[in-house]
Every structure is written in C-alpha cells, then in structure tokens.
N, C-alpha and C positions, 0 to 999 in steps of 0.2 A: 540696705542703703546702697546705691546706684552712682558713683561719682561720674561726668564725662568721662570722654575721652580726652586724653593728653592729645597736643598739637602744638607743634614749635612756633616759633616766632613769628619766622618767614611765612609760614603756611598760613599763618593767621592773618599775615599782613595781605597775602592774596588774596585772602576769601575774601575781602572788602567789599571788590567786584561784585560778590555773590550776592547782598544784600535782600537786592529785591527778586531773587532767583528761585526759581521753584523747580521741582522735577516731579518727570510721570514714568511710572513704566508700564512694558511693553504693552502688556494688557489689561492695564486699568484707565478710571476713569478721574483719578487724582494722583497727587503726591504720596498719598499712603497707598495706594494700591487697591485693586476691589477684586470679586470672585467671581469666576463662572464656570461652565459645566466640569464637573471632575473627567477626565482621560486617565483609564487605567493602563499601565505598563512603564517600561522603561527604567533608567538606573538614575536616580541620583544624587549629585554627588554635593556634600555641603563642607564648604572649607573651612579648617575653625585652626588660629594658634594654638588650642590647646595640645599639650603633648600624651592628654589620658584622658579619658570619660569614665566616670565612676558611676555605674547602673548602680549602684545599692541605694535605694532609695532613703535607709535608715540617714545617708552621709552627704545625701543631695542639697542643693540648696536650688533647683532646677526650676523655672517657673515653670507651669501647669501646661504650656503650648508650644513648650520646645522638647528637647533632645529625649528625657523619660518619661514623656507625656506618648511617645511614641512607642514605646513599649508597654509601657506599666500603666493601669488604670487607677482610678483611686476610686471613695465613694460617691465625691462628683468632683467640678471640672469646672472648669473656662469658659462660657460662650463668648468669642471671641468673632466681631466681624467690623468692619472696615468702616466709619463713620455714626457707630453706634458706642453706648457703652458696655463695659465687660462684665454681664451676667455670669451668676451661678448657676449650673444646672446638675442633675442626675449622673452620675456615669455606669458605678456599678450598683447605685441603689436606686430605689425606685423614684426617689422624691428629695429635696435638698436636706431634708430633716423634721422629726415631729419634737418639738420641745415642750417639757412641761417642767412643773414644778419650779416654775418662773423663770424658765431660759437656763435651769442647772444643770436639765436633764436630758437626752437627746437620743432619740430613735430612729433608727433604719433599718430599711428590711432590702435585699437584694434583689436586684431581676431575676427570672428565670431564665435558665441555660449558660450559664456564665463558665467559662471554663478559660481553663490553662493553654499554651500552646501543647503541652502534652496530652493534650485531651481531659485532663484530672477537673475534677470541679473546685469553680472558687466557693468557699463559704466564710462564713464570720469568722469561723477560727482563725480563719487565715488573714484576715484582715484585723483582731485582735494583734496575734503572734507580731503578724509586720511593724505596729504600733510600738506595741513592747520592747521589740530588738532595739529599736529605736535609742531607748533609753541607757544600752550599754554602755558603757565606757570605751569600750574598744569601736563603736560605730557611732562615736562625736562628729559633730560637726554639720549635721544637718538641719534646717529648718525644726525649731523647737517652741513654737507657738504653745502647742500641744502641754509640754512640760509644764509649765506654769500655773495651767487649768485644770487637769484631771486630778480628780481626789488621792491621795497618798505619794502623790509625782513627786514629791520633795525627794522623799528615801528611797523612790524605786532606781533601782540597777540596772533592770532588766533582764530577762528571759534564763538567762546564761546562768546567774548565780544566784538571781534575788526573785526564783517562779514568777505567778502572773499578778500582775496588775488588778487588784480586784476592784477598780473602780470603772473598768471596761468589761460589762457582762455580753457573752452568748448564749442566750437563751434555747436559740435552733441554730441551727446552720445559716439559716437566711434572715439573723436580726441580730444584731448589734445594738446596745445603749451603753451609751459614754453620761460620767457622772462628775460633773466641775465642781470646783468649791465655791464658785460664783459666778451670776449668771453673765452669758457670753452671747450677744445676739449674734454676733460674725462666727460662729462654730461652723455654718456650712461654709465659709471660705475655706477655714481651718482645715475642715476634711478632705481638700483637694488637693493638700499638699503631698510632696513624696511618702511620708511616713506611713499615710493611709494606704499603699499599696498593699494588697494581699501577699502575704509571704507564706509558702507551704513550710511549716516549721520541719517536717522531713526533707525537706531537696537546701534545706537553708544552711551555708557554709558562710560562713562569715569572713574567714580569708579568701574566698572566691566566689562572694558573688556579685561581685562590681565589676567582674567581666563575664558575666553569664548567668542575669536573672531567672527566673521563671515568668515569661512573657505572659501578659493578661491583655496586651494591648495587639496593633494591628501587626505589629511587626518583633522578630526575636534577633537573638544575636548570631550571626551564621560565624562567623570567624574573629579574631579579637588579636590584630597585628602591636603590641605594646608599642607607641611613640610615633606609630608608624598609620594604620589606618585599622577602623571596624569596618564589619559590614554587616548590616540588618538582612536576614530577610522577610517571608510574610510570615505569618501568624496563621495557618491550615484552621486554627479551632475559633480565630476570634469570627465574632459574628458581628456584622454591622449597624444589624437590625436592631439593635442595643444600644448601638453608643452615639449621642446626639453629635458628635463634634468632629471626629475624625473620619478621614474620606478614604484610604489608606489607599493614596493615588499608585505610587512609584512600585515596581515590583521587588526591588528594591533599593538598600539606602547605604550608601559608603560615606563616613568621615573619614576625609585627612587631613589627619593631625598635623602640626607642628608648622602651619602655613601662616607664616606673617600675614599680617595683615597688607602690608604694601603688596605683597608676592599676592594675596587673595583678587587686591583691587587689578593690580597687572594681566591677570588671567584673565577674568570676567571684563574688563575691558577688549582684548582683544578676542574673545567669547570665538575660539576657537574648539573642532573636535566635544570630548565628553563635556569640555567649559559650557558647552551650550545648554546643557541639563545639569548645570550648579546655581551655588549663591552661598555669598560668601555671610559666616556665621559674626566675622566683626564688624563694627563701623567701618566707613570707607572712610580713610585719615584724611583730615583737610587737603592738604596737595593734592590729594586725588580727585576730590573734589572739583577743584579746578581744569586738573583735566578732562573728568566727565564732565562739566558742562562746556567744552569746548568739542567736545564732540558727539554728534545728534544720535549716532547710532547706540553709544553708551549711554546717554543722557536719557533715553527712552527706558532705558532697564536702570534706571535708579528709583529706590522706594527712601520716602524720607517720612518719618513717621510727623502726625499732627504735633503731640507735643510728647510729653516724658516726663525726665526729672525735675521738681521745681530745685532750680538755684537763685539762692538766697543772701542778704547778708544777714547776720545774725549778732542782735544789739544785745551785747551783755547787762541786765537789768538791775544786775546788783553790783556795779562798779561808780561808785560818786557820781558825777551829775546824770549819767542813763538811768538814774535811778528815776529820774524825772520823768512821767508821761509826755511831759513839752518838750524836750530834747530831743526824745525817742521820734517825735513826729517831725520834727524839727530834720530828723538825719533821712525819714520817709521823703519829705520834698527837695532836700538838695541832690538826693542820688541819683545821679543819671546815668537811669538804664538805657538809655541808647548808646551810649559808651562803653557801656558794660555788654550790650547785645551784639555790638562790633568787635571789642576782642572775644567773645567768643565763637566769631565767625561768622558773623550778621545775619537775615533773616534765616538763612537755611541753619543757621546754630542753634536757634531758639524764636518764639515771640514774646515779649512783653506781658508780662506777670503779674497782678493785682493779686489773687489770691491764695490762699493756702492750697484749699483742694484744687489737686493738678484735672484738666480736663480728661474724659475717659470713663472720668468713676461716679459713679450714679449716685445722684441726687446734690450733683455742685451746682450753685450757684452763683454767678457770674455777677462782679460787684467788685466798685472802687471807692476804699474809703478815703485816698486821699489821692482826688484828681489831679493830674498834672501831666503838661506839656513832657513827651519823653524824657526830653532832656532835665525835665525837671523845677520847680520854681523857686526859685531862688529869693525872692523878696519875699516867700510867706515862709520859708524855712530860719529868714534872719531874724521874721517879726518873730517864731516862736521863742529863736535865742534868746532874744532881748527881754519876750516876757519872762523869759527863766532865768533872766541873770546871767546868761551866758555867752560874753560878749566877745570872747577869745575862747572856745574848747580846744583841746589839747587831745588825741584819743590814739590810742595803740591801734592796728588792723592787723590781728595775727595770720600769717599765709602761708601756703604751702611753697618751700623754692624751687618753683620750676617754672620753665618761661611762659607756659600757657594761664598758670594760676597766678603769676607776679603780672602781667598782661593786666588781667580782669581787675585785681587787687586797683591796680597803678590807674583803672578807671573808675572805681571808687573814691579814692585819694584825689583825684582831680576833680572832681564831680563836685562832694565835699568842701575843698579849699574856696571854693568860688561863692559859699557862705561863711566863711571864714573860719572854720573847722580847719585846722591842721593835723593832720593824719602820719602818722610816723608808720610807715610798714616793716614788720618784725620776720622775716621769711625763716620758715623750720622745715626739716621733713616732712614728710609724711609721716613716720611713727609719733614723732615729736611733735606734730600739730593732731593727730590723735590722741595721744595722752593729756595733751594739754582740756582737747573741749572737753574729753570723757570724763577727764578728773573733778578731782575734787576744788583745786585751786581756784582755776578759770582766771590766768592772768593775761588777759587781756579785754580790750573792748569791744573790737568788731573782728568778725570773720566770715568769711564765705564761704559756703557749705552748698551742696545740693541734696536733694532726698528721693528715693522712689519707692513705693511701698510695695512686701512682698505679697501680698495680695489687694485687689480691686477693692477696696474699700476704705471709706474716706477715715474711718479710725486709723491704716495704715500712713496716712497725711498727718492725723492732729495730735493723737498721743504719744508717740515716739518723740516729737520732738515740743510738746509743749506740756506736756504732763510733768507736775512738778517730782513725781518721784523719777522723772528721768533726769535729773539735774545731780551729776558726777555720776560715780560709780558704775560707772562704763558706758551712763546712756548717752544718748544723743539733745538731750536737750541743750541747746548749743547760747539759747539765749539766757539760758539759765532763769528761766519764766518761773514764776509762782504764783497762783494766782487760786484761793480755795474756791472761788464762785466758776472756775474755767474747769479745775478738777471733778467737783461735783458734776458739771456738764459733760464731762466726760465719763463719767461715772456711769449717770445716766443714758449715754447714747449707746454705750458699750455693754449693758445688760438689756438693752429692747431689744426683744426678740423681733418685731416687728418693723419689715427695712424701710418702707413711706418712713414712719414716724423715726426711724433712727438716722435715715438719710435728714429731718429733716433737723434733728438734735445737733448732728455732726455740720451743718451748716450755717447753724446758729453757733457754733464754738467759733468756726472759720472768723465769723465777722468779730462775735464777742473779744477775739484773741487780737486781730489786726487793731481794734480800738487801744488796744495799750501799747499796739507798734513795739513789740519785741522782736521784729523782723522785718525786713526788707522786700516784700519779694521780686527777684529780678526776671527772670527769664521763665519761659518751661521749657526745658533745652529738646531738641528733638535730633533722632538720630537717623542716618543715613546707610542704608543696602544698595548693596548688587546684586545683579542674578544674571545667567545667561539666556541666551535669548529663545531659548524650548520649555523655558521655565515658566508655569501659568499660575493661576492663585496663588500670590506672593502679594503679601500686603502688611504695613505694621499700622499697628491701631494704636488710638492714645495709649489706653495703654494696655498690656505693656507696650513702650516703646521698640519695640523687638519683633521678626517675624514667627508668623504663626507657625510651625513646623508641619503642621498636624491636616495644616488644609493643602500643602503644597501638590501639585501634580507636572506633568510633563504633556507637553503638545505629541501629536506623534511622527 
C-alpha cells in the first residue's frame, strides 16, 4: 500500500495554477519520459532521504525496477517501458513458469552461465536457501506474498532453526518447483520479488548482509558509508546477454543518504557540477513544483509519471443506511472529484478515476458506471436519496489530521452537503486512522484511502481491498465489502493460470464490484521526478509510478 505524498496547505493552494500543466523532460517524448540508445560510463548519483538501504533481499519490500533490482536478480522481473503496460519476463530462469497440477505446481529451470559477481555459479539451491532465509524471524519484514502459498509456510522458521522447506524442491542445480496449497495464476509476479534472489547459503551472514550481498545483478556494493552514502560498482561476472531488462549504463552508482527531499529538488534544479548525472529518488514536494514550472530549464527535466495510486473514498457497507445499494450510488454522484482533484494538487496530482484497476496493468478496462459531469450530479444523487428514504443523511468521514488529507477530506464534505448529506469530519493520526479501518470495529462511514499494488497485476487492485476476508484483522478492506458472488470471482481469477482469461476475470470483478458502489473512486494520483540534465533514460510508467532504475544511463 502506496499513500501520496504529504503537501501543506499553502503548497496546495499554489499548485492550482498547475492544473492544466504538464511536464517533459530532457529527453523524452512525454510527461512520463521514453528511452533511447544506452551510453556506457560515467558516475551516478541518485539522492534518496533515506538514511540506510538494506540489500538483504529476505527484509526488502523494494519493487523489481529500483534500488535491489540493481544488484540482485530474481527468477524473473519487470518489463517495464514507457506508455506500455508492465509485463513479466524471465530473469534468471529461462521462461516465467511451467504450472501444472492446476496452477499448484510451478517449474523453472535456469539460464546458462549464470554466475555471482565472485565468479561462483548461481543454481537452485541457491535460490531455494534465498527463499527460506526469508521466512526467519530475525529477516521479518519483507514482501511475504510467498508465505501464505507455499505448502507447510504456516510452521516454517526458516533455514537457521527450522531446516529446509520441503515444499521447494531442487532437483538439479538448474530446476526449481515450488508447491502451493492452492492454485495461484499470479506465481510469476510472485517470483520476482526480493526473496527469490539467489542466496549462497555459505557467504550468507545474516547480521551482514544488508550491507554487502552477493551480487547476481549488474552492479555490487564497492563501499557502504552507514547514514552517510553507498557506492555500487560493476558486476566483472554479470553477463548481459541473459538478462532482458537491465542496460547497466553508469560505471557506477552512489546513493546519498539522508537528502531531504526539498534539499534533492534544490540541487537538481540548479543541476549544477556531479547534480548533472543525478535524480532525485523522492517526489518533488508541491512548492517545488511550482517553481519547476516556472522555470523552462528545470521544467524540461521533470518526469511526472501517467498515473499511480488509485485514491478513493471508501463507503462503509455495513453501517445503517450505506447499507443501502441506492445510498451508496447516491454518495457516487454528489462527490466531486474535481475538488478533490484540486486539493490534491490539480491535474499534475492526479486524473479523474472511474475504475478500480489503476492504468498500467494489463488487461484493464476503461469504463464509467456512473457518468457524471466532474463536479458531479447532483439532482440524480438527491433522486437516489429520496428513493431510499433518505432525505437528511447524517455520515461520519474518518481522516487522517494533517493539512494535506483534512484539504481533500473538507472537499468531499462540500461536494456531499450540496445533496444534502451532512458530513461530520473526524480527524485521527495516522496510527489511529489505521487501526481504526484494519480493525475490527470500523466506526466510521466514509474514508479516503489510496492504494497501489506491489506487483503489476490487477489481483494487486481487487482483492486486498475488496475480498471479504480482508475486512478487519489487519486488512485493507476499507469499505468493509462482502459480497459471496464478488469473492467466488476472485477466487476464480486468482487460480487461472492463464493471464487473457484471468485479466479478463479480474475485469469483470472491477465492474461487478463498482455496481454495488462500495467506493468512490477519485483520482489516480501521479507522481513527480527530477533529474539532472546528463541524465538519459529516465522515465516513470503507469506503473509503478516511480523511475525505472535499471534503464537509467548518462550522456557523455
């Protein structure tokens, strides 16, 4: 789960302006950016607030196209390119996957010549082991998709105490099958997460190796400054000729750490010195915003991705009158997202949302099940009141209190009163407006949420937040949906092995789901980069929302 970016008041009030604003940079051929011939050499540098990067893949939550994707390979990857959607492809195996035994079962066999940056060879075991560590207790905290599906995953420990995992066989060195307890058509996304990196269970230290992997990918870790900076270099053993995705442009690659994000946009605006071979790893904050499109030389190096996170409002379904179909549709045509699309910053914040699945991920379908002028209609929203009896509502909107999300909330509440919905806004933390939707109570009636799924696929969109078993107990189902005939459809898209037929299952839920109007959806928020101006292939695609790390290069 992906929230925006926080933006204060004032900043929001500026981006107004912005509205109808679009940005290119240096050398591309849109707002997202596009690609062209790779240039090898050179240093670069990418600025990130964080104060630590953790290589251990088992503790990653990293998508597939950034920071460990640049090291560490998995059994496949990202195709990731600029006005297309985000295929799966091969990385260290030869093919996304053979499943049998109804999508339980899943085979791969590795390329040849695959080796370590120490010249060692990768094989299965080593991509078993990597899997396993996974499951430690002391390496929590990573992408754990995995966990749920593999047969005996309830009780395994992990490597360290609890031996191996017998529901991941290696047969030879160069095959791998994984065994679920039910069928999983999305398993190849699954494998291209951090965990699947091959780990040589001899060189594997577990207190150290989130600063000094064993590299599979183009680039290793040459130095490891704590809080302060890394620096990558190449990879002598990786071969090219193997891996579809990565160009391993830069000769190498320094992060530094600890660079606010104003301090990132500051830099790469005045795109002086090494700044000219950077780009900055966070959003560029609204104010800054502002001042790149006031000036043409930075305005040219901003990449602003198509879209992103859907942000939504979210109709509690089991709270007295939401309980009503006609209510729920009812709150669909008075909400005005054009209001909502201006406090979050106007067009450059987002566009205009009709559907679940966010653009980017293959096999959405574009589709509005209840038209209406941006701002909204208001005389079909009152007729539904009316037929429901609902001639005064009264409704909580729980929010998070800070000025960016009381902003958006407070255009909700407007949007609303003008069918005569009275809207009381409740404002909590952020812990306290998470425990609140995760839990079990759910006391409230509306809230706004955003979502973005950790991998490319529209399952990542439809059952985290509409699956009835995600309703309390830590999930995200926010609208607290139920619905047996929407689960079964889930059910079913989610063991086709076959993606036509499961993109087009997961398409059919999209609309099946909007029909009972458990959500709003408002925006697909999109996010905003810098780069300096030697900076080439720099581009963010739907999705992710974020740049590609893996394609970046240097002019010379």
């Amino acid at each position: 789960m992906r929230r925006p970016a926080a933006a204060s008041a004032a900043a929001l009030a500026a981006l107004l302006a912005l509205a109808a604003c679009n940005a290119n940079s240096g050398d591309s051929t849109g707002a997202s950016g596009s690609t062209s011939a790779t240039t090898k050499g050179g240093t670069l540098t990418i600025l990130t607030a964080s104060t630590d990067i953790n290589f251990d893949p088992a503790k990653s939550q990293n998508l597939a196209t950034t920071t460990l994707g640049l090291l560490l390979r998995r059994l496949t990857t990202w195709d990731i390119q600029p006005g297309k959607p985000a295929a799966v492809v091969p990385d260290l195996a030869t093919d996304t996957g053979q499943s049998s035994d109804g999508g339980k079962t899943w085979t791969y066999h590795l390329k040849d010549g695959l080796k370590y940056a120490d010249g060692s060879e990768i094989t299965s075991a080593d991509i078993k082991y990597g899997v396993e560590r996974s499951f430690a207790p002391e390496l929590s905290g990573g992408l754990g998709y995995h966990k749920s599906l593999l047969v005996g995953a309830a009780a395994y420990k992990g490597p360290y105490t609890g031996g191996e995992l017998n529901s991941i066989e290696t047969p030879d060195p160069k095959t791998i099958v994984f065994h679920l307890d039910k069928s999983y058509g999305d398993w190849p996304w699954i494998v291209s997460m951090p965990a699947f990196s091959p780990v040589p269970k001899a060189k594997d230290d577990p207190k150290k190796y989130n600063q000094d992997p064993v590299a599979s990918g183009p680039y290793e870790v040459d130095s490891y400054q704590q809080g302060t900076q890394v620096t990558l270099k190449r990879n002598p053993n990786w071969d090219a000729k193997t891996d579809p995705v990565r160009t391993g442009g830069p000769d190498e690659i320094i992060f530094q750490l600890g660079q606010d994000t104003t301090v990132q946009g500051q830099r790469l605006i005045a795109d002086s010195g090494p700044d000219q071979s950077a780009f900055g790893a966070g959003f560029v904050p609204p104010a800054q915003l502002v001042q790149v499109q006031q000036n043409p030389t930075a305005k040219q190096r901003l990449v602003t991705s198509d879209a992103g996170a859907l942000a939504f409002l979210a109709i509690n379904t089991q709270r007295g009158p939401l309980k009503d179909v006609k209510v729920r549709q009812a709150v669909e045509y008075a909400v005005d997202k054009k209001a909502f699309q201006v406090a979050s910053g106007g067009a450059i914040g987002g566009d205009l949302a009709s559907t679940l699945i966010t653009p980017g991920i293959a096999g959405r379908v574009d589709y509005n099940l209840y038209p209406a002028d941006p701002s909204g209609d208001v005389e079909k929203a009152k007729q539904l009141l009316a037929e429901a009896g609902q001639g005064n509502l009264k409704l909580t909107l729980l929010s998070q209190n800070d000025a960016p999300n009381l902003s958006k909330s407070q255009a909700i509440q407007q949007g609303l009163q003008r069918a005569g919905i009275t809207v009381t806004i409740k404002p909590v933390d952020l812990t306290a407006w998470e425990a609140e939707v995760t839990g079990e109570k759910g006391d409230y009636d509306l809230t706004v949420a955003s979502w973005q799924p950790d991998f490319p696929s529209a399952n990542g969109n439809i059952q985290p937040l509409f699956d009835s078993s995600q309703v309390g107990g830590g999930g995200y189902n926010s609208a607290r949906y139920s619905n047996p005939e929407v689960d079964a459809l889930i059910a079913q898209a989610t063991g086709e092995v076959d993606p036509a037929k499961a993109q087009a299952l997961w398409a059919q839920a999209d609309k099946r789901i909007m029909q009972d109007a458990p959500v709003v959806p408002l925006i697909y928020t999109k996010n905003s980069f810098l780069h300096g101006s030697k900076v080439r292939n720099f581009f963010v695609a739907s999705f992710p929302a974020y740049p590609n790390y893996l394609k970046v290069s240097l002019s010379k």
